[in-house]
C-alpha positions as CSV (number, residue, x, y, z in Angstrom):
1,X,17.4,19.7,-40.7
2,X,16.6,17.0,-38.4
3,X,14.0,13.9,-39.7
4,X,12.2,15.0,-36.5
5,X,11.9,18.8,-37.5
6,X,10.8,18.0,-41.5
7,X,7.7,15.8,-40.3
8,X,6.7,18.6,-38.3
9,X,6.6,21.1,-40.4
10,X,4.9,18.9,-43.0
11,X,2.4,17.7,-40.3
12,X,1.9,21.9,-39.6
13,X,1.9,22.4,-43.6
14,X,-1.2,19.9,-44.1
15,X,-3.1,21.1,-40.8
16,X,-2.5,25.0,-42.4
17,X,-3.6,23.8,-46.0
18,X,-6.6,22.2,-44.8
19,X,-7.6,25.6,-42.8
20,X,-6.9,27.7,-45.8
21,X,-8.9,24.5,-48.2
22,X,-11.9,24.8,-45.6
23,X,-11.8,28.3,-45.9
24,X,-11.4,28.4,-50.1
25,X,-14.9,26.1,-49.9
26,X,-16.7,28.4,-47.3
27,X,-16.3,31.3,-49.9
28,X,-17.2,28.8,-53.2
29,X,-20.3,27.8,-50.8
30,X,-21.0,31.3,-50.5
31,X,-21.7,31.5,-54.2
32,X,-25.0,29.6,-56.0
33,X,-22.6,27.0,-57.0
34,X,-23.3,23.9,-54.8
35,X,-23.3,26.0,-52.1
36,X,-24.3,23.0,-49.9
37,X,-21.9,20.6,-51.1
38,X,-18.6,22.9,-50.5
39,X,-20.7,23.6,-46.9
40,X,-20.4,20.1,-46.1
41,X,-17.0,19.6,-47.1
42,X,-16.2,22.6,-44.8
43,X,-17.5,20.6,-41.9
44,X,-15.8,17.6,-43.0
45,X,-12.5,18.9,-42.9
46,X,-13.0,20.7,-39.4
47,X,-14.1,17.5,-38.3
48,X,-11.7,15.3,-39.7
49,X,-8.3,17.8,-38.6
50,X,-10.2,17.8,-35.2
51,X,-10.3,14.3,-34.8
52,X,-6.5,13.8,-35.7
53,X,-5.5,16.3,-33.9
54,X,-7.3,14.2,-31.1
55,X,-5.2,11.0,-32.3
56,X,-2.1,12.9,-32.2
57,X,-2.5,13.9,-28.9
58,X,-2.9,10.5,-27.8
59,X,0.3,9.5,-29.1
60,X,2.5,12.9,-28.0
61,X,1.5,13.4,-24.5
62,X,3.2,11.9,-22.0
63,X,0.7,12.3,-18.7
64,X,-2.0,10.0,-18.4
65,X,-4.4,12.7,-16.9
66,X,-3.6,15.7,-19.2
67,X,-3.6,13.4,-22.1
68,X,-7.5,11.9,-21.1
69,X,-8.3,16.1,-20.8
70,X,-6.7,16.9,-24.0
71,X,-8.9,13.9,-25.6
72,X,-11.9,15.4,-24.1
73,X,-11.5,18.7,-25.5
74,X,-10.9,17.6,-29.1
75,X,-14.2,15.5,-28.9
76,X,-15.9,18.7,-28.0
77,X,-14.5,20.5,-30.1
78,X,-16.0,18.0,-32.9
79,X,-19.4,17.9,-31.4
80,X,-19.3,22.0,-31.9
81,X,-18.6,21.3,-35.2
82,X,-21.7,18.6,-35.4
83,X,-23.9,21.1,-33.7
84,X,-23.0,23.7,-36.1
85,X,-22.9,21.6,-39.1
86,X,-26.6,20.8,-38.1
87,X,-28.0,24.0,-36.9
88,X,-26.9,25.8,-40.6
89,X,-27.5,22.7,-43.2
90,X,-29.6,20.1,-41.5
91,X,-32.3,21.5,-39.4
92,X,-34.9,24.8,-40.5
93,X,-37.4,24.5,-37.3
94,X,-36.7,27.6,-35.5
95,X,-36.9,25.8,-31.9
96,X,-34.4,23.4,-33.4
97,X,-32.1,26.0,-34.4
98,X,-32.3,27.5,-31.4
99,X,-31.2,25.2,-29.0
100,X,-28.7,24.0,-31.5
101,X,-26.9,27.8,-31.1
102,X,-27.8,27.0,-27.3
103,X,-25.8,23.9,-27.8
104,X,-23.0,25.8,-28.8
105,X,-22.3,26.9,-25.4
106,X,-21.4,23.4,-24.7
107,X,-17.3,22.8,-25.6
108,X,-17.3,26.5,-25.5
109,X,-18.1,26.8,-21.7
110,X,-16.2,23.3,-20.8
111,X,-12.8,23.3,-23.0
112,X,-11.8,26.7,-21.1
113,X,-12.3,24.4,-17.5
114,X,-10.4,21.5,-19.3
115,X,-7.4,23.8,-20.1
116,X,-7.7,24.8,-16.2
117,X,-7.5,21.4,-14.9
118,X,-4.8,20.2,-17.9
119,X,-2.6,23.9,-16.1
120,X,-3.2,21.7,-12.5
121,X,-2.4,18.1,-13.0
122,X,1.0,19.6,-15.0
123,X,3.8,17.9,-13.0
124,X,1.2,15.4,-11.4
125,X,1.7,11.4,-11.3
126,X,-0.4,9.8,-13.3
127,X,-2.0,8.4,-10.2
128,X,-2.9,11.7,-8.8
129,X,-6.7,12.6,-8.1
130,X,-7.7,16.1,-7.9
131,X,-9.4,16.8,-4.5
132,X,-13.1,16.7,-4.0
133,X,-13.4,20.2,-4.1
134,X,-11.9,21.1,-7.5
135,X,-15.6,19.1,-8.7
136,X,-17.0,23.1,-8.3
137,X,-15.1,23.8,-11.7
138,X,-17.7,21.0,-13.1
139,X,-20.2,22.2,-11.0
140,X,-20.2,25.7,-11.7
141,X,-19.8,25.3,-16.0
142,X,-22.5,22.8,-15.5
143,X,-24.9,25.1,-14.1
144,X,-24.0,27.7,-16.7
145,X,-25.0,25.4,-19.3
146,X,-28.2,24.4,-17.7
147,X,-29.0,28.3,-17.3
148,X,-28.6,28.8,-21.8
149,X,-30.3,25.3,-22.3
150,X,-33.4,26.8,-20.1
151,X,-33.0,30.1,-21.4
152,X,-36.6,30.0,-22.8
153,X,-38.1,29.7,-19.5
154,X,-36.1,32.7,-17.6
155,X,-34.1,35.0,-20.8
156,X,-31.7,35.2,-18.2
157,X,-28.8,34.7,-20.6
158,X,-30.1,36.2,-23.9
159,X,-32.9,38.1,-25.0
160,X,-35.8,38.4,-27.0
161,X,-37.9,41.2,-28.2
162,X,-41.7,40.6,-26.8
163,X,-43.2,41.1,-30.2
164,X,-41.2,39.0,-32.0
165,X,-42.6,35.9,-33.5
166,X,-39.7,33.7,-33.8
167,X,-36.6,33.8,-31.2
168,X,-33.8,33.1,-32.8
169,X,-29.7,34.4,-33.0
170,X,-30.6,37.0,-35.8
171,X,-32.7,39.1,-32.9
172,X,-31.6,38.4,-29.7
173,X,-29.7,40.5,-26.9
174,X,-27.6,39.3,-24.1
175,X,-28.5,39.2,-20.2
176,X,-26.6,39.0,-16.8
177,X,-25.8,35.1,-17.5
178,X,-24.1,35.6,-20.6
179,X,-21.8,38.3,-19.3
180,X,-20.9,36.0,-16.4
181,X,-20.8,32.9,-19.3
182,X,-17.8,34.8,-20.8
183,X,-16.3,36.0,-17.6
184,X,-16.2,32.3,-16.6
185,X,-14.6,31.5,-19.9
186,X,-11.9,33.8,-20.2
187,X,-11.2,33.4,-16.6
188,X,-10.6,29.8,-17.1
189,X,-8.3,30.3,-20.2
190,X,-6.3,33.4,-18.5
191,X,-5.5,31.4,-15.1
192,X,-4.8,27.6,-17.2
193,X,-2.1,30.3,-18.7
194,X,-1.2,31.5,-15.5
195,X,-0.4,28.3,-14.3
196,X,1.1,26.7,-17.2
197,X,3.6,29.8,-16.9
198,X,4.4,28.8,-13.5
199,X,5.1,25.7,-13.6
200,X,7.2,25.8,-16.7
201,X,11.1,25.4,-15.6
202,X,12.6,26.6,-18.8
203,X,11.2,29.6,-20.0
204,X,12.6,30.4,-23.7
205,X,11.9,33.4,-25.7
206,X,8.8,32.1,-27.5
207,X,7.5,31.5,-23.9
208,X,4.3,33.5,-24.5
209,X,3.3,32.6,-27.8
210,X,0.5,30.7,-26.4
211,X,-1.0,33.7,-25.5
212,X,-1.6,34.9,-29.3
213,X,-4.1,32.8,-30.3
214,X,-6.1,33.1,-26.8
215,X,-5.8,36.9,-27.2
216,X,-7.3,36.7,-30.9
217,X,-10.1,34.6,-29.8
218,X,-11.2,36.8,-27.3
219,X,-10.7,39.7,-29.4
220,X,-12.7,38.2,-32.0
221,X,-15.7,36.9,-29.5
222,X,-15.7,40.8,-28.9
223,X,-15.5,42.3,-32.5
224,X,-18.5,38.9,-33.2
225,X,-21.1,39.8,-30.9
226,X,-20.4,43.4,-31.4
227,X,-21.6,42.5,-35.0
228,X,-18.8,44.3,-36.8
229,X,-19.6,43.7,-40.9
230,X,-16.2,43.3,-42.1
231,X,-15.9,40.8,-39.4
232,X,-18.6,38.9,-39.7
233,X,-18.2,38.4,-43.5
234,X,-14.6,37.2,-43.6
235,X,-14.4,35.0,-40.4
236,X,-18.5,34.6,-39.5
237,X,-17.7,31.1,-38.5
238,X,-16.9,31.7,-34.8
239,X,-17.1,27.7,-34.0
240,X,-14.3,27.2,-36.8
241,X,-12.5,29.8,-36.0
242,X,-12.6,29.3,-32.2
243,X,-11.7,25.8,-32.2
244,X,-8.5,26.6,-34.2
245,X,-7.6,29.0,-31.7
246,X,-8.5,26.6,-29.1
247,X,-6.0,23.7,-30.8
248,X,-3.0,26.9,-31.8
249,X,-3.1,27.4,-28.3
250,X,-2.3,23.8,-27.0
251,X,-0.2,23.4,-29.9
252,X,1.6,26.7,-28.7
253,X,1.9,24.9,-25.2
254,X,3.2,21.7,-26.0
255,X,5.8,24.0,-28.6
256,X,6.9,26.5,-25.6
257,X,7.2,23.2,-23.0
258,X,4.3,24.0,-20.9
259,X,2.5,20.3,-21.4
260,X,5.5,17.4,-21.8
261,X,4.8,15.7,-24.7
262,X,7.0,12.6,-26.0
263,X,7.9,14.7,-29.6
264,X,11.4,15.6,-28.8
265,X,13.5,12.7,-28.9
266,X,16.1,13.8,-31.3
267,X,16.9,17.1,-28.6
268,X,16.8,14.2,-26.1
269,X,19.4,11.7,-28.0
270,X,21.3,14.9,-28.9
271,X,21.8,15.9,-25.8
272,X,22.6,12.3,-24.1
273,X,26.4,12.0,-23.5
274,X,27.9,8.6,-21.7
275,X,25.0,6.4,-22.4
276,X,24.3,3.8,-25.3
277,X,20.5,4.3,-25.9
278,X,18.9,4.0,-29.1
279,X,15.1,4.0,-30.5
280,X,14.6,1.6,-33.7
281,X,11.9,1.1,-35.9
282,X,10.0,-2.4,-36.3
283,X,12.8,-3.6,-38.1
284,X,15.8,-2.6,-36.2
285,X,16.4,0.4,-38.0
286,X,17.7,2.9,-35.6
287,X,15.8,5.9,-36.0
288,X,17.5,7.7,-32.7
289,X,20.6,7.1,-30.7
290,X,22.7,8.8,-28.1
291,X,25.9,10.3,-29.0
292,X,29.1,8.0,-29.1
293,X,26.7,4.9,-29.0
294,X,28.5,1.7,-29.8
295,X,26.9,0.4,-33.5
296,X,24.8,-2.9,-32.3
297,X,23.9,-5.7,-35.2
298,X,20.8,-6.1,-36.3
299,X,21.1,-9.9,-35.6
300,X,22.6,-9.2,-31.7
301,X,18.9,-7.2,-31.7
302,X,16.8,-9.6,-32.5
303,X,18.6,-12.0,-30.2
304,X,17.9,-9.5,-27.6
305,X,14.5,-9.3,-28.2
306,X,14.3,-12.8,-26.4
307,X,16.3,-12.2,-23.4
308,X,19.6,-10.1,-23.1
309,X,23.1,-11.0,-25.0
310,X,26.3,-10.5,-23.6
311,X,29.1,-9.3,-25.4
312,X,32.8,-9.0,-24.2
313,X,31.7,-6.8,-21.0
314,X,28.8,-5.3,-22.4
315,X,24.9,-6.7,-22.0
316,X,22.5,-5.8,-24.7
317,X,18.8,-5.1,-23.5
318,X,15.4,-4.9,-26.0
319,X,12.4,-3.8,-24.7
320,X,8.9,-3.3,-27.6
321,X,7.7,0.2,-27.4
322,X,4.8,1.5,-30.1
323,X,6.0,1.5,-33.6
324,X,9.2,0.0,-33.1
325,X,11.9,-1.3,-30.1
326,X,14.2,0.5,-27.6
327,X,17.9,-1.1,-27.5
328,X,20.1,-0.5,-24.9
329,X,23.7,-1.5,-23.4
330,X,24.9,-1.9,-19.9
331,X,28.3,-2.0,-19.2
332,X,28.9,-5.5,-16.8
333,X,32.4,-5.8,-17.1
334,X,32.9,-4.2,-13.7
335,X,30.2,-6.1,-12.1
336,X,31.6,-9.4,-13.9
337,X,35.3,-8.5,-12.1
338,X,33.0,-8.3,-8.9
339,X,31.1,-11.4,-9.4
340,X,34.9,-13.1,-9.8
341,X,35.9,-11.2,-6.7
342,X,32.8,-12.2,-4.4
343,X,33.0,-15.8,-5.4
344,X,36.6,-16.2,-4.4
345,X,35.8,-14.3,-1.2
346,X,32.6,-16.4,-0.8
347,X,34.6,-19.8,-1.0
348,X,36.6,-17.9,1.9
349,X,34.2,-17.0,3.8
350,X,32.3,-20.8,3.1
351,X,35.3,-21.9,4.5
352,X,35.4,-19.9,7.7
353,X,31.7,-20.5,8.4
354,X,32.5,-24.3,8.3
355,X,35.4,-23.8,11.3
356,X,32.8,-21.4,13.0
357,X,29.8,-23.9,12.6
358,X,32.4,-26.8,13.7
359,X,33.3,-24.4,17.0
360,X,29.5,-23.2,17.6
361,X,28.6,-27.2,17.3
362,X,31.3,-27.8,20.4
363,X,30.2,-24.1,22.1
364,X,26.4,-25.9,22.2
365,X,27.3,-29.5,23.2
366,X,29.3,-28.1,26.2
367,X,27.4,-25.2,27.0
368,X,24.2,-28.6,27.0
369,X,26.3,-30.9,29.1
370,X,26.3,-27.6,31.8
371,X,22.9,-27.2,31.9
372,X,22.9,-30.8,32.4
373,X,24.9,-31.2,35.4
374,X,23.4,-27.7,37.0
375,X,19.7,-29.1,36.4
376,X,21.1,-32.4,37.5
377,X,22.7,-30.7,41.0
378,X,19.9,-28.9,41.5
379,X,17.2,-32.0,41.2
380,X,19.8,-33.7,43.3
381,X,20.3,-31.0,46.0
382,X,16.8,-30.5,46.6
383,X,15.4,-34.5,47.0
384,X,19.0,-35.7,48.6
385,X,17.6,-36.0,52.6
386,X,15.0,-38.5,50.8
387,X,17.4,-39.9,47.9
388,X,19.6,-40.9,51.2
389,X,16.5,-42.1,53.3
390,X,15.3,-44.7,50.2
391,X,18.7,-46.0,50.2
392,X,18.6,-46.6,53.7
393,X,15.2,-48.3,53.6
394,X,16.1,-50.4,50.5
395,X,19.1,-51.7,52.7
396,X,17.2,-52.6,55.4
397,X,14.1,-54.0,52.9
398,X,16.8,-56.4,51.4
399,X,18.0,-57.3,54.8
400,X,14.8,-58.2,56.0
401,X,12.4,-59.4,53.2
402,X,13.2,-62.9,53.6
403,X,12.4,-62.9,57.5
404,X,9.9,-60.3,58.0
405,X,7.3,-60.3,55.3
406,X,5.0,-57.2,56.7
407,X,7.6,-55.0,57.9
408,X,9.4,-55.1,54.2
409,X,5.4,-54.1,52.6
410,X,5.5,-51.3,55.1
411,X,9.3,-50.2,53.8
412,X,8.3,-50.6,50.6
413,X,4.9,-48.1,51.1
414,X,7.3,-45.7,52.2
415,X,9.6,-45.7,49.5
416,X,6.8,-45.1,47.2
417,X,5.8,-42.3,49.3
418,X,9.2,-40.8,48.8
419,X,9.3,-41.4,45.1
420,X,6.1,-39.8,44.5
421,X,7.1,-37.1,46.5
422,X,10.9,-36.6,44.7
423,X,9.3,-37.3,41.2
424,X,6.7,-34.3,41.7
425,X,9.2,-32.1,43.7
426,X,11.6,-32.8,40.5
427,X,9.1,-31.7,38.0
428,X,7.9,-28.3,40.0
429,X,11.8,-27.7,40.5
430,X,12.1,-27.3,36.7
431,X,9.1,-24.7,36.9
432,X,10.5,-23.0,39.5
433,X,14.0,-22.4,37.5
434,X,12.3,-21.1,34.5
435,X,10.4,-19.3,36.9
436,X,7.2,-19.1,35.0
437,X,3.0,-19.3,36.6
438,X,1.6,-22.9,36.7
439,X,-1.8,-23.7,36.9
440,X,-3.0,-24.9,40.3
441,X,-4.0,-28.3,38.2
442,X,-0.1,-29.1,38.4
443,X,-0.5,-28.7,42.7
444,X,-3.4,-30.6,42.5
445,X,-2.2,-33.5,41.1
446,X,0.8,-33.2,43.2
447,X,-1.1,-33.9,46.6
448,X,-3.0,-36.4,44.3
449,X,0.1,-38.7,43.9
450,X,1.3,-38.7,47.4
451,X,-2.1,-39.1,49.1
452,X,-2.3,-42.2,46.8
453,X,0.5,-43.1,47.8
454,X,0.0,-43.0,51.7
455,X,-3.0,-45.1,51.6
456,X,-0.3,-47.8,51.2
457,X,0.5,-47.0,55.0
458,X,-2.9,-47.4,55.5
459,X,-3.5,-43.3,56.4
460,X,-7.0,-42.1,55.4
461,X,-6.9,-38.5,53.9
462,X,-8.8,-36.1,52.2
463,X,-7.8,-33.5,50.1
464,X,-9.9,-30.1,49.4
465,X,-8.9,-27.7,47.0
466,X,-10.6,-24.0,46.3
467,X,-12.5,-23.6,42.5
468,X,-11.3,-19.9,42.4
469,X,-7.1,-21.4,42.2
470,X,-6.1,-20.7,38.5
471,X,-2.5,-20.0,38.1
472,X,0.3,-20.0,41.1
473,X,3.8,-18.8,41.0
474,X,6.1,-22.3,40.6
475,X,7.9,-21.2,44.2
476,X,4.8,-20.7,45.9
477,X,3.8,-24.0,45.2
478,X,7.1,-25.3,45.4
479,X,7.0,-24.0,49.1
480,X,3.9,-25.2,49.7
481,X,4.2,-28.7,48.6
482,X,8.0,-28.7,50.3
483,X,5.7,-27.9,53.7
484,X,3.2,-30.9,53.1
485,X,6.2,-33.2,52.8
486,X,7.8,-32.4,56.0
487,X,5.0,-32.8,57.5
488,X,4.4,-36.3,57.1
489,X,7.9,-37.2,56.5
490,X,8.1,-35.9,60.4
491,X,6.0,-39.1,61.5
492,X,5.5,-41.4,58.9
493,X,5.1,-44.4,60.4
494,X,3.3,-43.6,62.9
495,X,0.7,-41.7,60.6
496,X,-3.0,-42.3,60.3
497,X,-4.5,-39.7,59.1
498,X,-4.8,-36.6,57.2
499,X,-6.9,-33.8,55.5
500,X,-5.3,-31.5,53.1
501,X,-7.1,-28.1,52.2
502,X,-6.1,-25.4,49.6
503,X,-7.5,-22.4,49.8
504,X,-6.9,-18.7,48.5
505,X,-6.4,-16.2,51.1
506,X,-4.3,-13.6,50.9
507,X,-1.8,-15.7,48.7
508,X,-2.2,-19.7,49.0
509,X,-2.7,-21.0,52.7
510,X,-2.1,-24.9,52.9
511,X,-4.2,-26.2,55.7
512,X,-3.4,-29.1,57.3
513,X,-5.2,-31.8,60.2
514,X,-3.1,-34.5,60.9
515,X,-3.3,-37.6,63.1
516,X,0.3,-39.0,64.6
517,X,2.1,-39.3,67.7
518,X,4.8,-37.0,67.1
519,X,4.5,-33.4,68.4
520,X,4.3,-31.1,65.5
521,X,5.4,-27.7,67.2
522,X,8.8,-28.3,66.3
523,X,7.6,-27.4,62.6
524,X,6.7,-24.0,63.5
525,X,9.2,-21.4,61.7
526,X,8.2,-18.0,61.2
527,X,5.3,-16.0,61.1
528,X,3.8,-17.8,57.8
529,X,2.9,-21.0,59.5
530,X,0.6,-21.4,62.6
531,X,0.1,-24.3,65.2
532,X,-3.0,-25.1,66.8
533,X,-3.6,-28.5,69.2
534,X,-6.8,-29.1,71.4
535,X,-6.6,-31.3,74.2
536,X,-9.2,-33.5,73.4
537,X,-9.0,-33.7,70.0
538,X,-6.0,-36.4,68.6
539,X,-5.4,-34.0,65.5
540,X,-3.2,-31.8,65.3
541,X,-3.6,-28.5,62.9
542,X,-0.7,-26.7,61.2
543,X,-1.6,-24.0,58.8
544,X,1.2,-22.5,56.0
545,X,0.6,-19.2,54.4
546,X,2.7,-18.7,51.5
547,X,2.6,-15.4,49.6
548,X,3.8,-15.0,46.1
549,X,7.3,-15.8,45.4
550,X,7.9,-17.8,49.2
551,X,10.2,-20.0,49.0
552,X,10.9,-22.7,51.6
């Protein structure tokens, strides 16, 4: 016999001898000798195997939620024995009495619901909540109560003969609500059962024991209110003997496997085969282990207890449980041969990531010295007619600066006039190859520049720009400002004036009055840019509609 199996049937002998103790002093009390001292003892010893049976509970069951209910029901089922300890030896005042037996009504209307909801939150996390409609099990037991605790004003539960002068349990009859009182009890008990049952995977041949005791309570709440004699003076205690009923019948649950508790851990050890698990006491005394476990030293537990110890290929692991320590090993002899594997392969593949970082370093630089050269042809392609005119005026500005002071300022105003112009072009080019909006600010300061710039030539200008511009495709103003440029480029020198206007219509239109002796018809390409001349008027108009995404 197993260590596990003697302290339970010593636990079961001492809860049996204190039944059949409580019962010896009931019968002594009977008697004139101390019949209240031997009552009180009675109650003491219900209360007292209540409450550890409460403890015990604590410490066996393994789900949060069915453990709290569990809890719950032992502390009601020690109030009943308050109640009842008080309504018999304590109290005389028939009113008091009275709603103490009303009281009574209390654990034995509520611990049928808690057995209901222990049957649902079987095979639960311990997180689970039950849903908000499952509060009508409270709800309804609740308002049973309320109708037995107010049973004076309505005798809708139990009666009382008109003409008698003191209502009390000796007297009374029974009403509508206390047929429905039972009905709501045994209901409760039958369908936690039901459940239980169900949900039970392993169903052994002691699988409805648990239905014994809940068949002789309700057999005895029948033969009790039926006021059979014989009954009444061997077992008249129906809170005693209901609550023992009440605790055979989780007992019989927890025996059978319908509620999990933590008691069988020598069937669990027994039955472990390839693993090295053991349970020890305080002091490292194993008290369970798994078959074939590998004997651990005291001293290699203790060292364990601080952080893990490695033996040969085996890793030793403490972890503090109640009453003691659980000590187990884990095999790391294959993961130690693939530690030695994955650092040799991780040198190798340090190694290769070195050549691959060394070619992706090379890959960048050239792939950079491309992108380079392409931005570099294309800022070169696009400003080349005015690269090649600057050189050509810089010649001839070194030829004659000497000689002709006021011709070599007038070279030099239009060289600035094509720097400004190549220096913005450059910049909008870049836009325009990550072909991304700019804001019409970028335009703006654009015309800005090379306006500045052409007051050097002396040529007056304005420049009008509409509020509602925000944000422009880079070509469209690419094309736009490429426009402006031939313009003036067409007649530079000879340039006096000119007013620039930006407007939005229908895209961007550039509008443009300018003063020069050249004829500017010869600009005119395409339907997106319109020539108008009066003439008596020395200006000359030349308006550019670009739409999104023109390019010149």
């Amino acid at each position: 016999m197993t260590e596990q199996k003697k302290n339970t049937i010593i636990i079961s002998g001492i809860a049996v001898l204190a039944v059949i103790l409580a019962y010896c002093f009931r019968i002594i009390g009977r008697g004139s000798f101390y019949p209240m001292l031997f009552s009180y003892l009675r109650s003491f010893i219900y209360i007292g195997l209540f409450a550890a049976w409460g403890l015990s509970v604590r410490q066996r069951i393994v789900q949060k939620q069915v453990c709290r209910f569990m809890t719950v029901t032992a502390v009601l089922l020690i109030i009943w024995m308050v109640v009842r300890s008080a309504k018999y030896f304590i109290f005389w005042q028939p009113d008091a009495v009275r709603y103490l037996w009303y009281l009574f009504y209390l654990p034995m209307l509520f611990v049928p619901m808690l057995a209901l909801l222990i049957a649902m939150s079987l095979g639960k996390p311990d997180e689970y909540k039950f849903p908000k409609g499952m509060s009508i099990l409270w709800i309804i037991s609740g308002v049973l109560l309320l109708l037995v605790l107010t049973n004076d004003l309505h005798q809708f539960v139990f009666t009382f003969p008109k003409d008698a002068a003191v209502w009390t349990d000796k007297n009374n009859g029974y009403s509508v609500g206390y047929f429905i009182s039972v009905g709501w009890q045994v209901l409760c008990a039958l369908t936690a059962l039901v459940i239980m049952f169900f949900k039970c995977r392993e169903k052994g041949r002691l699988h409805f024991l648990p239905i014994v005791p809940m068949l002789l309570a309700i057999v005895y709440s029948a033969l009790y209110y039926a006021g059979v004699d014989w009954l009444l003076h061997l077992f008249g205690d129906i809170a005693a003997f209901q609550s023992v009923m009440y605790i055979l019948t989780f007992e019989f649950c927890i025996a059978c496997g319908y509620i999990h508790s933590n008691s069988r851990y020598v069937d669990l050890f027994a039955s472990s085969v390839g693993t090295s698990a053991e349970i020890t006491d305080k002091d490292f005394n194993v008290r369970y282990a798994a078959v074939n476990t590998a004997p651990i030293s005291k001293e290699t537990m203790k060292k364990a207890e601080q952080s893990p110890v490695t033996m040969g290929g085996l890793t030793v692991h403490t972890m503090p449980i109640d009453g003691g320590y659980a000590v187990w090993t884990e095999d790391v002899s294959a993961l130690r041969d693939i530690k030695e594997n994955s650092e040799l392969l991780a040198d190798e593949l340090a190694d290769r990531n070195e050549i691959l970082r060394y070619e992706y370093k090379r890959e960048a630089k050239r792939r950079k010295v491309e992108e380079q050269n392409r931005l570099y042809d294309l800022l070169r392609s696009v400003t080349q007619t005015q690269i090649d005119r600057i050189a050509e005026l810089t010649k001839e500005y070194r030829r004659i600066s000497s000689t002709d002071p006021d011709s070599a300022k007038t070279l030099l105003a239009e060289i600035a006039v094509l720097c400004s112009y190549i220096k913005r072009r450059k910049h909008l080019t870049l836009l325009t190859d990550r072909d991304i909006k700019i804001a019409a600010t970028e335009l703006l300061r654009a015309f800005n520049e090379s306006l500045q710039t052409l007051k050097l030539l002396g040529v007056r200008n304005s420049l009008y720009v509409d509020e509602s511009l925000s944000m422009l495709s880079s070509k469209t103003a690419t094309a736009v400002f490429d426009f402006y440029e031939s313009v003036i480029e067409a007649d530079i020198l000879n340039l006096t004036g000119i007013q620039v206007s930006l407007i939005k219509a229908n895209g961007l239109r550039l509008s443009l009055n300018v003063c020069c002796k050249a004829d500017l018809s010869a600009l005119v390409s395409g339907d997106g840019i319109r020539y108008e001349k009066e003439d008596d008027e020395e200006y000359q108009r030349l308006v550019f509609e670009a739409k999104e995404g023109d390019r010149k």
